[in-house]
C-alpha positions in Angstrom: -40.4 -137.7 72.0 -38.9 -134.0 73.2 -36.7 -131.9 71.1 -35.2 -128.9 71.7 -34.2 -125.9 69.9 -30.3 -125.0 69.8 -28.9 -121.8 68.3 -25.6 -119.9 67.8 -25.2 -116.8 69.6 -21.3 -114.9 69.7 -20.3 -117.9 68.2 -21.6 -119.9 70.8 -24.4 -123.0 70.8 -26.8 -122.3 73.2 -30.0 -124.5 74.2 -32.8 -122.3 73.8 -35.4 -124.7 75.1 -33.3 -125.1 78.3 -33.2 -121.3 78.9 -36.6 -120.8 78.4 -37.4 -123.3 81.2 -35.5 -122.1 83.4 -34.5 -118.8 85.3 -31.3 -116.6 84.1 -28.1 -116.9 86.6 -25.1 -114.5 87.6 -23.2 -116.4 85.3 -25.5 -115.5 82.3 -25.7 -111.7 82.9 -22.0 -111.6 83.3 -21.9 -113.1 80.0 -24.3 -111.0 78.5 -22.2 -107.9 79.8 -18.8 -109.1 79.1 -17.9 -109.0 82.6 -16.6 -110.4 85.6 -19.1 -112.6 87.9 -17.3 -110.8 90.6 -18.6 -107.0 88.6 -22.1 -108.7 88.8 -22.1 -109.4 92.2 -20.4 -106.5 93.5 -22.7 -104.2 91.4 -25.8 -106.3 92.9 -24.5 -105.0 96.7 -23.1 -101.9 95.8 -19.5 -102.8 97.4 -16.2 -102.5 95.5 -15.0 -100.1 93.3 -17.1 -100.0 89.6 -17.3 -97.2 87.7 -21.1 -95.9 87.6 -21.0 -96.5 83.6 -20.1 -99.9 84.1 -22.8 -100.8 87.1 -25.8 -99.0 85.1 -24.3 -101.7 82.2 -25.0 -104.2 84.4 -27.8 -103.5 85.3 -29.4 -103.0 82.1 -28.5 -106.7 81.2 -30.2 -107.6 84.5 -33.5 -105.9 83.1 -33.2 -107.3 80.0 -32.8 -111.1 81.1 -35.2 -110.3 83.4 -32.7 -111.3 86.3 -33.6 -110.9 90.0 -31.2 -111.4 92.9 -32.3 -113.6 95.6 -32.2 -111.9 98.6 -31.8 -114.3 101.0 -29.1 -115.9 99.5 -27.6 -112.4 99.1 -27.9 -112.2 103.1 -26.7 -115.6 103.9 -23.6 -114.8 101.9 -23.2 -111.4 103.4 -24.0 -112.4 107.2 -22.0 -109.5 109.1 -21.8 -107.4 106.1 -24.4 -104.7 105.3 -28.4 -106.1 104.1 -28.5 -102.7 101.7 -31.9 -102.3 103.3 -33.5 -100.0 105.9 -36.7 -99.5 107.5 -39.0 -96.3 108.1 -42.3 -97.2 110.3 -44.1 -93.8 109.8 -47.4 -93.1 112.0 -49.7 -92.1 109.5 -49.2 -92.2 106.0 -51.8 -89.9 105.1 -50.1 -87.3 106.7 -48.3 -84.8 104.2 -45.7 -84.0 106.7 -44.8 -87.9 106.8 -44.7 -88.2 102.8 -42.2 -85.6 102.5 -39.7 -87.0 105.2 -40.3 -90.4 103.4 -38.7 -89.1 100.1 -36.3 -87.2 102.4 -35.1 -90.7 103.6 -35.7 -92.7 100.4 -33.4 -90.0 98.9 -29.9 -90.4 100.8 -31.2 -94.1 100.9 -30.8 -94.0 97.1 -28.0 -92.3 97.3 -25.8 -94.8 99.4 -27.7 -97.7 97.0 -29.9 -98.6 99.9 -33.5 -99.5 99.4 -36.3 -98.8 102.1 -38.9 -100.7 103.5 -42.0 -98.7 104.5 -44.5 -99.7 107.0 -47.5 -97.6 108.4 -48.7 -98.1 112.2 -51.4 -95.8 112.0 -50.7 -94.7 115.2 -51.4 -98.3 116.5 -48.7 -99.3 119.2 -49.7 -103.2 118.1 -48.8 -102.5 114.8 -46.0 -100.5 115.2 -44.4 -104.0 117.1 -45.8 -105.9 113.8 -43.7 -104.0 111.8 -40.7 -103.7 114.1 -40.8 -107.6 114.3 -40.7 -107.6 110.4 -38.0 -105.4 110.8 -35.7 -107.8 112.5 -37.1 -110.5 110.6 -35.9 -109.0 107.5 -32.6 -108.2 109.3 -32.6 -104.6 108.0 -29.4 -102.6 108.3 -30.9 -99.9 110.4 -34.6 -98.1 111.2 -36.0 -94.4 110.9 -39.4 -94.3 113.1 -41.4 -91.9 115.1 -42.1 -94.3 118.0 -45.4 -94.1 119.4 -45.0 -92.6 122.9 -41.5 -91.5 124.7 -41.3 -94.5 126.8 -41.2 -97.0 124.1 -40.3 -100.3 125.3 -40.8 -102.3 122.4 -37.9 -99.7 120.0 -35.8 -100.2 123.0 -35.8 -104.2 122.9 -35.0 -103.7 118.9 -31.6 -101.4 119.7 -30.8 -104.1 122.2 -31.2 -106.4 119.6 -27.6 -104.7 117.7 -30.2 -102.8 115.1 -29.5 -99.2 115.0 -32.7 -96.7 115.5 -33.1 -93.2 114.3 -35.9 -91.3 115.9 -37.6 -89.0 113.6 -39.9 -86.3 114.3 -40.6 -87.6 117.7 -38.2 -89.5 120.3 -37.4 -91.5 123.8 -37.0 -90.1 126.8 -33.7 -92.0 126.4 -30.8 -89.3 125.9 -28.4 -92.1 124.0 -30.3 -92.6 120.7 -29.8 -90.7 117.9 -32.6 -88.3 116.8 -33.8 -85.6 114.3 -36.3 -83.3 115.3 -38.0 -79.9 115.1 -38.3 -76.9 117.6 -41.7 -78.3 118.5 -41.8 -75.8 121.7 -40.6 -72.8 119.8 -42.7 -73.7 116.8 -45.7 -73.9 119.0 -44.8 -71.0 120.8 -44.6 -68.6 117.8 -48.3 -69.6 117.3 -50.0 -69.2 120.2 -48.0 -65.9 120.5 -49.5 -64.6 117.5 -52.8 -65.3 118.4 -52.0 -63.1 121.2 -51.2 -60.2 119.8 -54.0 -60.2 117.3 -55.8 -59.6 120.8 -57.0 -63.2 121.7 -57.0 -64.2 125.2 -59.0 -67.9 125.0 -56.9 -70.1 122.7 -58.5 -73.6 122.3 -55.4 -76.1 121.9 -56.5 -79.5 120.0 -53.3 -81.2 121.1 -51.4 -84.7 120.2 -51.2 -87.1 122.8 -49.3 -86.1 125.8 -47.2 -89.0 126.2 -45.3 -88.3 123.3 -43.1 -85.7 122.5 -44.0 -83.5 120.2 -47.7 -83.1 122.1 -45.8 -82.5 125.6 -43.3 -80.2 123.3 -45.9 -77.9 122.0 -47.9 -77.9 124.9 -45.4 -76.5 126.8 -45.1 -73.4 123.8 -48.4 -73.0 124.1 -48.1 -72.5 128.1 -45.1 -70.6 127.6 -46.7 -68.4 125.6 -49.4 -67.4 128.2 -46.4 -67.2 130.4 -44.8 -64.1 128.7 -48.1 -62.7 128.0 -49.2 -62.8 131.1 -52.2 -64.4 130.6 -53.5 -67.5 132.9 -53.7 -70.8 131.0 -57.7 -72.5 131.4 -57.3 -76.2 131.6 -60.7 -76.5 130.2 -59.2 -75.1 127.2 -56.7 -77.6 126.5 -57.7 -81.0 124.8 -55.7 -84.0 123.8 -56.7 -85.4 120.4 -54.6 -88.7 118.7 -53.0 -86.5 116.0 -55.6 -87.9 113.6 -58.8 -86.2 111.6 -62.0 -87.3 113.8 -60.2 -86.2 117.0 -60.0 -82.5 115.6 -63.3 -82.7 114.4 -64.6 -83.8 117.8 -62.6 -81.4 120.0 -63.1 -78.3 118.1 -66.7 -79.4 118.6 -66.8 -79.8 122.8 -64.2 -76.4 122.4 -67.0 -74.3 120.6 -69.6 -76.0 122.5 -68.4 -74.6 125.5 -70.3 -71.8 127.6 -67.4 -69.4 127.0 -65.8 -70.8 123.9 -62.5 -70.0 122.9 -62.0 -66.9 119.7 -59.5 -69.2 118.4 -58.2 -72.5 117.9 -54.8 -74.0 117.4 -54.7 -77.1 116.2 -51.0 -79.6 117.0 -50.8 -81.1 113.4 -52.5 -81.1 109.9 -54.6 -83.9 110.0 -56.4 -82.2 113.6 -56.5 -79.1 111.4 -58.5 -80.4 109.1 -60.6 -81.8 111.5 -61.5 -78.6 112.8 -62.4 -77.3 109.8 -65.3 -79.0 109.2 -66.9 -78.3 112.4 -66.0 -74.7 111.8 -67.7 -74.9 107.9 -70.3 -77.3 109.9 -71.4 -74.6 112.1 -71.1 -71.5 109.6 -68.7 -70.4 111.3 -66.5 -67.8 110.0 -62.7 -67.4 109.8 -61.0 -65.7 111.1 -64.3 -62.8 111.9 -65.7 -65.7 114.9 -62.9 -68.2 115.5 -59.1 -67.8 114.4 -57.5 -71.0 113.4 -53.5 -71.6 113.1 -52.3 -75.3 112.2 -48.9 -76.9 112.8 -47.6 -78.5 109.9 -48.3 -76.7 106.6 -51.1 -78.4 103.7 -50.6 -78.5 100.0 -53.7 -76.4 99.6 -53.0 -74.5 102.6 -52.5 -71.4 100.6 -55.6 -71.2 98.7 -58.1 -72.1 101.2 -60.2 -69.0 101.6 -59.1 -67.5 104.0 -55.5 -68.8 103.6 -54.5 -70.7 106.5 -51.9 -69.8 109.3 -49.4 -72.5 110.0 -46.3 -73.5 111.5 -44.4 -75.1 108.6 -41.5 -77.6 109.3 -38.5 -78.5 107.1 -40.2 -82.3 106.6 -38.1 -83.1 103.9 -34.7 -82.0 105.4 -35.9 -83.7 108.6 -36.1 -87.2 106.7 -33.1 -86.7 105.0 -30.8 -85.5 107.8 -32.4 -89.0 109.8 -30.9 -91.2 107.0 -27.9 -89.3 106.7 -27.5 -89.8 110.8 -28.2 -93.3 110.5 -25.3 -93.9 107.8 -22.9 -92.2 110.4 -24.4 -95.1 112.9 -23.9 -97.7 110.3 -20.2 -96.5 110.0 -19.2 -95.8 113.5 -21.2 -97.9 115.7 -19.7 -97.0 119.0 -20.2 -93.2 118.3 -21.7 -91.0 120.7 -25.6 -90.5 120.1 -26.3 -87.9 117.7 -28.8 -85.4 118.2 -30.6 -82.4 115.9 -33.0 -80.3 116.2 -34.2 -78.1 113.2 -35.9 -74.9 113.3 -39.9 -74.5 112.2 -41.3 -71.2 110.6 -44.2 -69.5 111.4 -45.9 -68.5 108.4 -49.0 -66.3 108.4 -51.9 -66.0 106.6 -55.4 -65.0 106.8 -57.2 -67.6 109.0 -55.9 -65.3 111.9 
């Protein structure tokens, strides 16, 4: 024989057992609140006009009843209206320069009470289509990437598909998507020119992968830069690594192994900086008396290595942040024209030169 346990809340009966066997509703935390269901649900999508005090009320109830929106019946309801959710596919999460554009996106995301799904690809173009599949699966508002080469078939299928894209850091050949990115030439350029005039004339490049564009963008500095110096470019001193550790580690390797080697090397992003490093500390080398060494992309510790390192630094966190804010504009105007911005690097030198 059950039984149950009833008691008298604001006047009310309630059946305790009931609740406990079951999960809270809507209906209870606009109860709990004294509010409308309406409140509740508008609070839940962030649509309507509530005062902040009255949404943070809300959802304090929610925490304390331990109340969780279904999503999919939140979408199903919505259908053409907004999901309140957007993706970012980053390349390589271990890269600093990618953890600060994430909280530069998670940010205005917060900001605009959108939450952000985060995906790694580790510079895998088969993962990278995993996750944009999940994208579309999870019919997200809109996605911030650095797509994985400039002629990126499988980002172009999901714009087709009505999402809107964002490319971050690196783009598409494609003129008509929006975009945020740095000076990578200038940045690049800056570099390779300052190696020059501390009087080297063999500059080892440990480049990212030519087909995408921040490798072919700071290539071309680092040509440039023997341009104006007058200074002929060897081609044996130019390698293409993946824009991941090991591939610095190798190439500063077959660039020091070299019959000539090169007095300094410039490596195309942090994690191929680090690379290097170790084969320079492998070898005993010294920095900057037998090889000079200049990064792009700053470290966290880049400042108290000994000697300090030389780097290109670049606004990551502004670069994140002006991506969401573009994709906002997209979500609001979707016949705009594309929207394109390019921010400016800084050269800042140390003593690894």
């Amino acid at each position: 024989m059950g039984c149950s346990l009833r008691v008298k809340l604001d006047g009310e009966w309630l059946n305790v057992t009931e609740r406990m066997n079951s999960k809270p509703s809507l209906v209870d935390v606009a109860k709990r609140a004294n509010v409308s269901i309406s409140t509740v649900s508008r609070t839940i999508t962030g649509t309507g006009k509530i005062s902040e005090e009255t949404q943070e009320h809300v959802r304090q109830v929610m925490r304390e009843l331990g109340y969780k929106p279904n999503r999919v019946a939140r979408r199903l309801r919505a259908r053409e209206g907004k999901r309140h959710l957007i993706g970012l596919i980053i390349p390589n999460i271990q890269n600093p320069f990618f953890a600060d554009l994430a909280r530069g996106v998670e940010d205005v995301a917060y900001k605009n009470n959108f939450a952000v799904m985060l995906c790694n690809y580790d510079e895998d173009p088969k993962k990278e289509l995993f996750y944009l599949d999940v994208m579309q699966a999870e019919q997200v508002d809109g996605i911030i990437l650095p797509p994985a080469h400039e002629e990126d078939a499988d980002v172009q299928r999901v714009r087709q598909s009505g999402i809107p894209v964002v490319c971050v850091d690196r783009s598409l050949s494609d003129p008509t998507i929006d975009k945020v990115e740095v000076d990578n030439e200038q940045g690049s350029f800056e570099a390779v020119a300052h190696l020059i005039k501390k009087g080297h004339k063999r500059i080892g490049l440990i480049s990212g992968p030519g087909d995408t564009s921040t490798g072919r963008e700071r290539l071309e500095g680092y040509r440039r830069a023997h341009r104006e110096a007058g200074i002929a470019v060897d081609e044996t001193l130019i390698r293409y690594g993946d824009y991941k550790q090991p591939s610095g580690r190798d190439i500063a390797a077959e660039l020091l192994s070299l019959a000539k080697p090169p007095t300094a090397l410039f490596a195309c992003n942090n994690l191929m900086l680090i690379g290097a490093i170790e084969t320079i500390f492998a070898r005993k080398l010294k920095i900057p008396q037998q090889v000079a060494l200049i990064g792009y992309d700053d470290l966290p510790l880049a400042a108290v290595f000994d000697p300090p390192l030389t780097v290109v630094q670049q606004p990551a966190y502004e670069v994140g942040q002006r991506a969401a804010e573009l994709l906002f504009k997209r979500l609001e105007d979707p016949g705009a024209p594309a929207g394109s911005l390019q921010l400016a690097p800084k050269l800042i030198a140390r003593g690894s030169c």
